[in-house]
C-alpha positions in Angstrom: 147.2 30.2 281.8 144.0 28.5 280.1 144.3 24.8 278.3 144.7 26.2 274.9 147.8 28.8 275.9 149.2 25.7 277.2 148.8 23.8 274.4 150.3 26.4 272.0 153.0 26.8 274.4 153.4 22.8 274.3 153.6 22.7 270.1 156.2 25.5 269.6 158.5 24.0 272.5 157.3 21.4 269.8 158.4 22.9 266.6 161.5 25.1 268.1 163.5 21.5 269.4 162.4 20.6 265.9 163.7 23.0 263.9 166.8 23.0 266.0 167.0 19.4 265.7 166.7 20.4 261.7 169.2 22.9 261.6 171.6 20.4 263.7 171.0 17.6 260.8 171.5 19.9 257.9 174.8 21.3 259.9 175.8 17.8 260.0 175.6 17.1 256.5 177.7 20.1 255.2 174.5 22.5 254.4 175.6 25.8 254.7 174.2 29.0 252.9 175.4 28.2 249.4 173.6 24.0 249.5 175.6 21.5 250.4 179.3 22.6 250.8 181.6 19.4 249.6 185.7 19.4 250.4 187.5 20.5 247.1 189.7 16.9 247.6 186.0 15.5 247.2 186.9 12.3 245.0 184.4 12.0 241.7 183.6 8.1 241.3 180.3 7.0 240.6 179.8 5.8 244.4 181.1 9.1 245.7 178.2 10.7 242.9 175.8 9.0 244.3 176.6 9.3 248.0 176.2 13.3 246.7 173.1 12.6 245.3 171.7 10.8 248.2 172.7 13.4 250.6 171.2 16.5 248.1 168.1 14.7 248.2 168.4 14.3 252.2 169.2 18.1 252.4 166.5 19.3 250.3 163.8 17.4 252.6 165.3 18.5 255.7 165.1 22.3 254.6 161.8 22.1 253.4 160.3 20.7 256.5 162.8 23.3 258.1 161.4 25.9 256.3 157.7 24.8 257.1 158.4 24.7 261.2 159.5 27.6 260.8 156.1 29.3 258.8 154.5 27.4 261.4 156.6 29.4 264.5 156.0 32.5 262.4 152.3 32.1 262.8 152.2 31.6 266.2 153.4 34.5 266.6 151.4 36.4 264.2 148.4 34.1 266.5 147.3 33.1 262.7 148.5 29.7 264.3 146.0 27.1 264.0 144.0 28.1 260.9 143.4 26.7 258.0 145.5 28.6 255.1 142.7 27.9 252.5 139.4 27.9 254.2 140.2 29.4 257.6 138.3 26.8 259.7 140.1 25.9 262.8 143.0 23.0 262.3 141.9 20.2 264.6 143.9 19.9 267.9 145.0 16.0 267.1 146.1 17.3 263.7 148.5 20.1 265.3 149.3 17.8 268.2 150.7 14.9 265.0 151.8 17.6 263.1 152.3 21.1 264.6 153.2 22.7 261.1 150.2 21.6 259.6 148.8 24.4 257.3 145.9 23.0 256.3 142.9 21.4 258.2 142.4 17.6 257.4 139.8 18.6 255.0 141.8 20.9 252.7 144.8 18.7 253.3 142.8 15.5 251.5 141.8 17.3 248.8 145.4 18.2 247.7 
């Protein structure tokens, strides 16, 4: 096994804890197929509203970067992993090591 199979091995054992870690928190708050899922006793004050609110916006973050570990899994095993999505260049390794579902190389990424 050379260095860079063991790094790609290293970042999705990365990405798979964290989009099981994900999938754990989104479980956690109620997030099922439908959004979040809310007990039909659920009272309707204003503080209960905006406890909804505040876990919505929670939910919505938590499957996005769900969604984008998982793109990220998906291209390592389509062994796209590790390119830049707009200018193909190579993502640098400290860039995938801080953030392993990086799509972009710190180039394209500024200039977004």
């Amino acid at each position: 096994m050379t260095s860079t199979d063991a790094t790609t091995a290293d970042l999705r054992s990365m990405l798979e804890e964290e989009r099981d870690s994900l999938r754990a928190r989104l479980s956690e708050l109620g997030y099922g197929a439908n959004g979040l899922e809310y007990d039909s006793n659920f009272a309707d004050s204003s503080q209960v509203t905006a406890e909804r609110g505040e876990a919505e916006a929670l939910a919505a973050k938590l499957q996005e970067t769900l969604v984008e570990v998982e793109h990220a899994i998906g291209k390592l095993d389509e062994t796209s992993f590790g390119s830049c999505e707009s200018c193909s260049k190579p993502i640098g390794a400290a860039r995938l090591e801080a953030k392993p579902a990086a799509r972009y190389c710190i180039d394209c990424a500024s200039k977004r």
